[in-house]
N, C-alpha and C positions, 0 to 999 in steps of 0.2 A: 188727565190731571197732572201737576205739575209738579213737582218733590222738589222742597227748597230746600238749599244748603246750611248744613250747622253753622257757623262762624265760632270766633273766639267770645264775639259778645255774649251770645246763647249760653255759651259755657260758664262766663264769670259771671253774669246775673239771672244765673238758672232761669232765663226765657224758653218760654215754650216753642219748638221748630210749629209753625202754623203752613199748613198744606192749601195752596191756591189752588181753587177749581178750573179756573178762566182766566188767562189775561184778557190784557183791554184789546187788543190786535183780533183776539179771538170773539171777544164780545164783538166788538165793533162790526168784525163782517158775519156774525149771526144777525146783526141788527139789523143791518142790509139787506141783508135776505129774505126778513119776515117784514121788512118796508117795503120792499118790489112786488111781494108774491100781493101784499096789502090792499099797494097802489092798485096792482093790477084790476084785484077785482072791481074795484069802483068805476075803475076807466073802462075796463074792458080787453087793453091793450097788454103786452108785455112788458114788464122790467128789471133789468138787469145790476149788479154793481158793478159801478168805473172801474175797470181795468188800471191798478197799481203800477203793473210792469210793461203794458203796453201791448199783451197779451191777446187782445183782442183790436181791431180793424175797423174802425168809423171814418165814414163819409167827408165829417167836417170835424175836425178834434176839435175847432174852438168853439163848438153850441158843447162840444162835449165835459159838463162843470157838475159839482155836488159829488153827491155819493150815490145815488143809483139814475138811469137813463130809461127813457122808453127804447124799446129793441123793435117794436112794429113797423116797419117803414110805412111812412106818408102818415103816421098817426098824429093829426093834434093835439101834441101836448105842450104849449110855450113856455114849460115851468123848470129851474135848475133847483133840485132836491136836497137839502141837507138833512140828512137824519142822525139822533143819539138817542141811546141807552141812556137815560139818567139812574140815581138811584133814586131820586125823589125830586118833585116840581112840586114848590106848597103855592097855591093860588085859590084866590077868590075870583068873584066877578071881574076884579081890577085885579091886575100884574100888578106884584111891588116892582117898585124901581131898580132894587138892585139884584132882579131875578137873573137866572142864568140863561133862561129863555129866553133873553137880548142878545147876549154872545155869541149862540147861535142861530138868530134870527139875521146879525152881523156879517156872518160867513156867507148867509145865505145870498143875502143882497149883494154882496162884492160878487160871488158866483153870476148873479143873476145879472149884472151889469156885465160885468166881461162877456157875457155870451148873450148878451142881447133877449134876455128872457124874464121871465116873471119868479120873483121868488117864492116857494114856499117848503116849509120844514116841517119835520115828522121827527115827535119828540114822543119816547113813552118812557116810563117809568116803572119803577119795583112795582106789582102792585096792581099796576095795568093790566086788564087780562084778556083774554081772548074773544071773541064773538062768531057764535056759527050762522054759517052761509050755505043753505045746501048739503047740509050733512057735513060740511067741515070746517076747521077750527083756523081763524086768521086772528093774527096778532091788531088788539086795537092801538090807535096811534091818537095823540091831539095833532090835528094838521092846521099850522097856522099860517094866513095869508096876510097880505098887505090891504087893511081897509079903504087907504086910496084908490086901489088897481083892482077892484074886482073880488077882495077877499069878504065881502060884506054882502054879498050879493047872497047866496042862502039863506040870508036874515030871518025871513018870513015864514022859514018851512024849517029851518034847523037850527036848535038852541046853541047858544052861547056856553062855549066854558069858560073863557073868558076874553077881557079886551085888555089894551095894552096900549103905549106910544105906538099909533099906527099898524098895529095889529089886531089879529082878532083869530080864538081859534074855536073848533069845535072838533069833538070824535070822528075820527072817520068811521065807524059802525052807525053813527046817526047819518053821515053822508051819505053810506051806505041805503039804509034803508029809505031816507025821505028826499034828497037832491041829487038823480043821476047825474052824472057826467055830463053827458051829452048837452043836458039843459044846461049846466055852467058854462062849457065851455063856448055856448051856442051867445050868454051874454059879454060874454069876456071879450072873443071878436066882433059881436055887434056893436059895444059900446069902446071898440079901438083901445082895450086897457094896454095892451102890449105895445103899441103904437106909442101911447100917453106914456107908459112909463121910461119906454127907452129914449123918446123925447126929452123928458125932466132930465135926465141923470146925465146925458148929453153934455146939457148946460151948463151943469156943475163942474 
């Protein structure tokens, strides 16, 4: 926990010293951690967070974007990962326009262009809670895809939380339970999304 300093201001306008639990440096990489362990289970594979300091040794540093990576070597995952801690996402069916789950949806895509990969983000929220797996407890996420590339593809077997300008997301606890991995990623390469999308943005 983190003891904040009095200042002169506390003193003239008898402010209360207010004690932070967590910075954002600290949030952030708990956030990571309970999006890797997350990922993992759906995929099957292992996931790590990016290495800040350089800390850690990869193959190709430029597939290496986002905030957590697959660590399984030869595993299929053509995806660069952005995840945050919000303290709240208000959405309906439809994203309003000026949600904040466009900004990082934003990061994601520029990630996913430079590394020549598919974008998709892991956003939870205050609120959000957990889901057990086998006797144990993993952090739920909305994981949002790109409707053109492939993110639409669970349509049939997994609800909607909502849609958005070219996105679309749903819980990963409902991925979980109703659209393995393996079946996604088995359409994803069948129908060349990753092909298609680093084509388009080529262009641009």
């Amino acid at each position: 926990m983190t003891e904040p300093k009095r200042t002169m201001r506390h003193d003239i306008f008898n402010l209360p010293v207010r004690t932070r639990s967590i910075n954002g440096k600290q949030k952030g990489n708990a956030n990571e951690r309970e999006a890797a362990k997350s990922l993992g289970l759906w995929t099957g594979a292992r996931f790590v967070r990016v290495p800040q300091s350089g800390g850690l040794r990869w193959e190709d540093n430029a597939k290496v974007t986002g905030d957590i990576v697959c660590d399984t070597k030869g595993f299929d995952f053509p995806f660069s990962v952005e995840t945050k801690h919000l303290a709240a996402v208000p959405y309906t069916k439809e994203l309003r326009a000026n949600s904040k789950v466009y900004k990082i949806w934003k990061q994601a895509t520029t990630d996913a262009v430079r590394s020549q990969r598919l974008p998709m983000a892991m956003i939870r929220y205050n609120g959000l809670g957990k889901f057990m797996h086998d006797g144990e407890k993993y952090q739920d996420y909305l994981v949002v895809l790109a409707t053109d590339y492939g993110g639409s593809v669970p349509d049939l077997l997994v609800p909607q939380e909502f849609t958005g300008d070219g996105i679309v997301a749903y819980l990963l606890s409902d991925l979980v339970k109703r659209y393995p991995y393996d079946r996604f990623i088995y359409v994803v390469n069948k129908l060349q999304f990753l092909v298609n999308y680093i084509d388009t943005h080529q262009t641009k």
